[in-house]
Legacy VTK file of the C-alpha trace (Angstrom):
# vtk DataFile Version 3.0
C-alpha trace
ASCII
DATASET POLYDATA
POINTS 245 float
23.302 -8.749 33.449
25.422 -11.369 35.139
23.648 -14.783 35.147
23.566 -14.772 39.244
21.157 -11.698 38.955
18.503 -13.538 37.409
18.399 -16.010 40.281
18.432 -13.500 42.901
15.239 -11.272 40.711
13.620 -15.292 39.927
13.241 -15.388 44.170
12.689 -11.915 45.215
10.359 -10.728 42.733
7.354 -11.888 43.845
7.675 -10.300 47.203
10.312 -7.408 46.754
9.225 -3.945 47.222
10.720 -2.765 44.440
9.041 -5.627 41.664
6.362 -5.009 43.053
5.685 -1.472 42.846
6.907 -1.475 39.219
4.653 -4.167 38.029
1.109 -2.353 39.923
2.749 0.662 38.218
2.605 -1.023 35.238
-0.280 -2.866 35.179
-1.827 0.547 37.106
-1.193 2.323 33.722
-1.815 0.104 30.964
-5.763 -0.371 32.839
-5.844 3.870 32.926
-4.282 4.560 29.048
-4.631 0.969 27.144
-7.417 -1.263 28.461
-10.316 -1.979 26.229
-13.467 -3.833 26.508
-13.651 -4.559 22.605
-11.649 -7.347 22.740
-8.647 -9.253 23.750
-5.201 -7.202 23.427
-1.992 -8.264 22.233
0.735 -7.393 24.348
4.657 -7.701 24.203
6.801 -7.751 26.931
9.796 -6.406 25.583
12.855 -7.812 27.740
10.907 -9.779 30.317
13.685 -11.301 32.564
12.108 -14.233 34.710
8.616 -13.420 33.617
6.225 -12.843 36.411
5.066 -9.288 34.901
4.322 -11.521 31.727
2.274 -13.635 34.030
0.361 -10.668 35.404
-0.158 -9.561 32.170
-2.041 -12.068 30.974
-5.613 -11.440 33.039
-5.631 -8.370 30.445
-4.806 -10.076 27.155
-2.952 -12.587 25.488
0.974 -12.280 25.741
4.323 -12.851 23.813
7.587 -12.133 25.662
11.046 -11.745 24.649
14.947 -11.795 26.052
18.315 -11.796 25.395
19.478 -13.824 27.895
19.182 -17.727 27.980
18.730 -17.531 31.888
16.173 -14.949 31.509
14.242 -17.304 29.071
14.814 -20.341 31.118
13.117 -18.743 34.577
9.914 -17.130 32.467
9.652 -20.240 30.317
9.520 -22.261 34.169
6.600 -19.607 34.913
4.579 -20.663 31.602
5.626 -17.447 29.944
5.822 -17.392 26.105
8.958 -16.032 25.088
11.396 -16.444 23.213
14.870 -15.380 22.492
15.352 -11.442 20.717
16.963 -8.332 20.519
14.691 -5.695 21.110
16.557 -3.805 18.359
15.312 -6.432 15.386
11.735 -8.019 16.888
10.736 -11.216 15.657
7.396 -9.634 14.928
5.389 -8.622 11.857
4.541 -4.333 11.325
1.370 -3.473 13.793
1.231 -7.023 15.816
0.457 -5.499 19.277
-1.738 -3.510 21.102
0.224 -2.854 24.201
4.172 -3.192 24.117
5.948 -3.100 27.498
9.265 -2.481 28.473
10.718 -2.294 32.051
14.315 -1.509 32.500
15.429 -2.872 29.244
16.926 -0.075 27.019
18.899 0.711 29.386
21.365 -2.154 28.878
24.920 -2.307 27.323
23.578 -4.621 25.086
21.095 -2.726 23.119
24.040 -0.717 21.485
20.744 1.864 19.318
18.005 2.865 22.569
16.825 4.934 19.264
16.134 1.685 17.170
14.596 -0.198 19.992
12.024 2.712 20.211
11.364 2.646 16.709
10.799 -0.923 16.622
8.588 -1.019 19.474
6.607 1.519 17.387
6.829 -1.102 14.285
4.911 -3.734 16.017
2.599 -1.531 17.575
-1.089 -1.035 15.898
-1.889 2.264 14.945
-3.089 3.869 18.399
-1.754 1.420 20.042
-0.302 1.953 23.649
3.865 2.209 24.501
4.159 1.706 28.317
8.159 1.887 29.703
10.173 2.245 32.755
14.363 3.217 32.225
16.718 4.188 35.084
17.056 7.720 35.459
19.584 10.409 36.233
23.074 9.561 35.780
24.050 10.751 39.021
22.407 7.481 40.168
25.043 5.208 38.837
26.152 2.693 41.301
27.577 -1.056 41.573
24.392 -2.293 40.999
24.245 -0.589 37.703
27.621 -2.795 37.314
25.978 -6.023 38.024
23.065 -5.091 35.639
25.033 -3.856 32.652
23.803 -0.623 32.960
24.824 1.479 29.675
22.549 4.698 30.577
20.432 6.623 32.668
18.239 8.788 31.722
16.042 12.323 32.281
13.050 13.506 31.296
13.467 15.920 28.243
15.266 13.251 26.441
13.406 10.431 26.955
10.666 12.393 25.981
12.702 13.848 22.715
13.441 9.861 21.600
10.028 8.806 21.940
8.848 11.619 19.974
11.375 10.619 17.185
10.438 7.444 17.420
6.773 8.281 16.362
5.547 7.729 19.575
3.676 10.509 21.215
4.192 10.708 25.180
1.139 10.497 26.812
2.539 10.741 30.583
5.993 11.078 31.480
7.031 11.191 34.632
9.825 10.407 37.472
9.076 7.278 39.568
10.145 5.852 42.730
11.091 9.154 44.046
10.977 8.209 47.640
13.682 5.651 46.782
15.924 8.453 45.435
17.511 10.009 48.541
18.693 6.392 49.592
19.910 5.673 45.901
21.634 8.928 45.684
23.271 8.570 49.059
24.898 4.948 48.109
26.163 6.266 44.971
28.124 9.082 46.398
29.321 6.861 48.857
30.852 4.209 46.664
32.328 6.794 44.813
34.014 8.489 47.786
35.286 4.791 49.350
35.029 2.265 46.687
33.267 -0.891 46.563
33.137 -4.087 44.260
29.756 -4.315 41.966
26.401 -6.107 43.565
22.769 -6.202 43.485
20.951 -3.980 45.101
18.365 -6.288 44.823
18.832 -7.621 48.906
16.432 -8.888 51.526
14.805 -6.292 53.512
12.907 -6.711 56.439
8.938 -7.770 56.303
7.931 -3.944 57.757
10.162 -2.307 56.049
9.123 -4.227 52.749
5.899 -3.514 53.207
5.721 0.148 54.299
7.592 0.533 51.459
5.171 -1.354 49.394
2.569 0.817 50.710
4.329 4.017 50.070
5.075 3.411 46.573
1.515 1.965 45.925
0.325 5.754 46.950
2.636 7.330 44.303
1.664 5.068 41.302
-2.088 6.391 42.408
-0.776 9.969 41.870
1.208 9.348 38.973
-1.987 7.542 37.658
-3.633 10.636 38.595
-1.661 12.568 35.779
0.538 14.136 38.996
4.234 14.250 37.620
7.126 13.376 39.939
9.982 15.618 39.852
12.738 13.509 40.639
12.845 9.650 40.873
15.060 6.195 40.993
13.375 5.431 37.347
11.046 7.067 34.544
7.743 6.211 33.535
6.499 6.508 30.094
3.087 5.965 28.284
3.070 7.202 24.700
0.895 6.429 22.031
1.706 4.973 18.204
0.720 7.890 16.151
LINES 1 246
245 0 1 2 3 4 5 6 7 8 9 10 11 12 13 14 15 16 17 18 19 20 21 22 23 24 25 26 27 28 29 30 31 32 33 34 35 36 37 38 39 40 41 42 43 44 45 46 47 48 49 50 51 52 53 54 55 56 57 58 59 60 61 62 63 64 65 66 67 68 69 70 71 72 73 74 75 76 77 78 79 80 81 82 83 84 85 86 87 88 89 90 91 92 93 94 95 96 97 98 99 100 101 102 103 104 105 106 107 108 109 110 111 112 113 114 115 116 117 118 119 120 121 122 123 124 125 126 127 128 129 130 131 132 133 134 135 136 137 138 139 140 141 142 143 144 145 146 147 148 149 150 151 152 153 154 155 156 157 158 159 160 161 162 163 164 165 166 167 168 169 170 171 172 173 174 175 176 177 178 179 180 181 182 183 184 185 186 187 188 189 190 191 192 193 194 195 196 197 198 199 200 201 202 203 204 205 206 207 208 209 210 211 212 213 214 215 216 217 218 219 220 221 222 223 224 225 226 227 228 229 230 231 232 233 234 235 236 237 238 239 240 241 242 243 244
């Protein structure tokens, strides 16, 4: 993504409605489908930006992190994080390292040029029953200028995220849309800057305290139903938990 981005996401994602309901997503779902009380996990944060999931991630085990991006690698290495720079297309890992991989808008990007490799090698490093969790953008009709600043290659649905996991060797657990209530909005911006135009930026912005945190709330309630094993129908993103076989 452009280098600017990774500023902006460095300062808002600690307090941004949107980080934060993907991280207690996250973290929501690796405690229902990968948590164990045998022992400490290995986890890998596949693509991990400016780091502050990798920092939540380790009160459940110990973490390694990795990123394209120098800027990326400079703002998680300023939160402690320890990554390092790697495509998540060749991982600098040995067969079965991990016990959790995660992955949070990542495959997306114009940069990983195989999705279908990136899937498989997430399944190299994982340990035999060990736990996939993912988020990807979904639906192409989403596309806006924000997928611009982002370097947004492709969006995805459900069957076929589902189809590349399973080819991958990795067997879907719980698939499901996410964010849903945040689709309508998304949807509406899209068709508008296709109708009138408009030059690519974030839609990363600064929203209001109450609206920020009704929002916060809101989502919060959907990653308890989706946690439930309650599949959304439609959604901003997709969530994924699949299992090495």
């Amino acid at each position: 993504m452009d280098s600017a981005e990774y500023k902006n996401i460095f300062e808002s994602e600690d307090s941004h409605f949107y980080y934060q309901a993907v991280h207690n997503l996250i973290l929501t779902l690796i405690e229902k489908h990968a948590s164990s009380a045998n022992h400490q996990p290995e986890i890998l944060e596949a693509g991990c930006g400016t780091g502050l999931l990798s920092v939540k991630l380790k009160n459940i085990g110990n973490v390694s992190a990795i990123d394209m991006h120098d800027e990326a690698l400079r703002f998680s290495q300023m939160r402690g994080v320890n990554s390092c720079k790697a495509s998540v297309e060749a991982l600098p890992f040995p067969d079965a390292s991990f016990d959790i991989v995660t992955s949070v808008d990542v495959i997306y990007h114009r940069n990983v040029l195989d999705d279908s490799q990136a899937l498989r090698e997430f399944r190299r490093v994982l340990k035999a029953g060990g736990t996939l969790v993912m988020r990807v953008p979904a639906r192409q009709e989403l596309h806006s200028t924000h997928d611009e600043t982002v370097w947004t290659s492709r969006r995805y649905r459900s069957g076929e995220l589902r189809s590349k996991l399973e080819q991958a060797h990795l067997q879907p657990l719980l698939l499901s849309y996410c964010h849903s209530i945040l689709y309508g909005p998304a949807f509406l911006k899209a068709r508008l800057e296709k109708a009138f135009g408009s030059n690519p930026h974030s839609g990363v912005s600064k929203t209001s305290e109450s609206v920020n945190n009704l929002l916060i709330k809101l989502l919060a309630t959907e990653t308890k139903l989706i946690a439930s094993g309650l599949t959304m129908p439609i959604g901003l993103g997709l969530i994924a938990v699949a299992r090495a076989d």
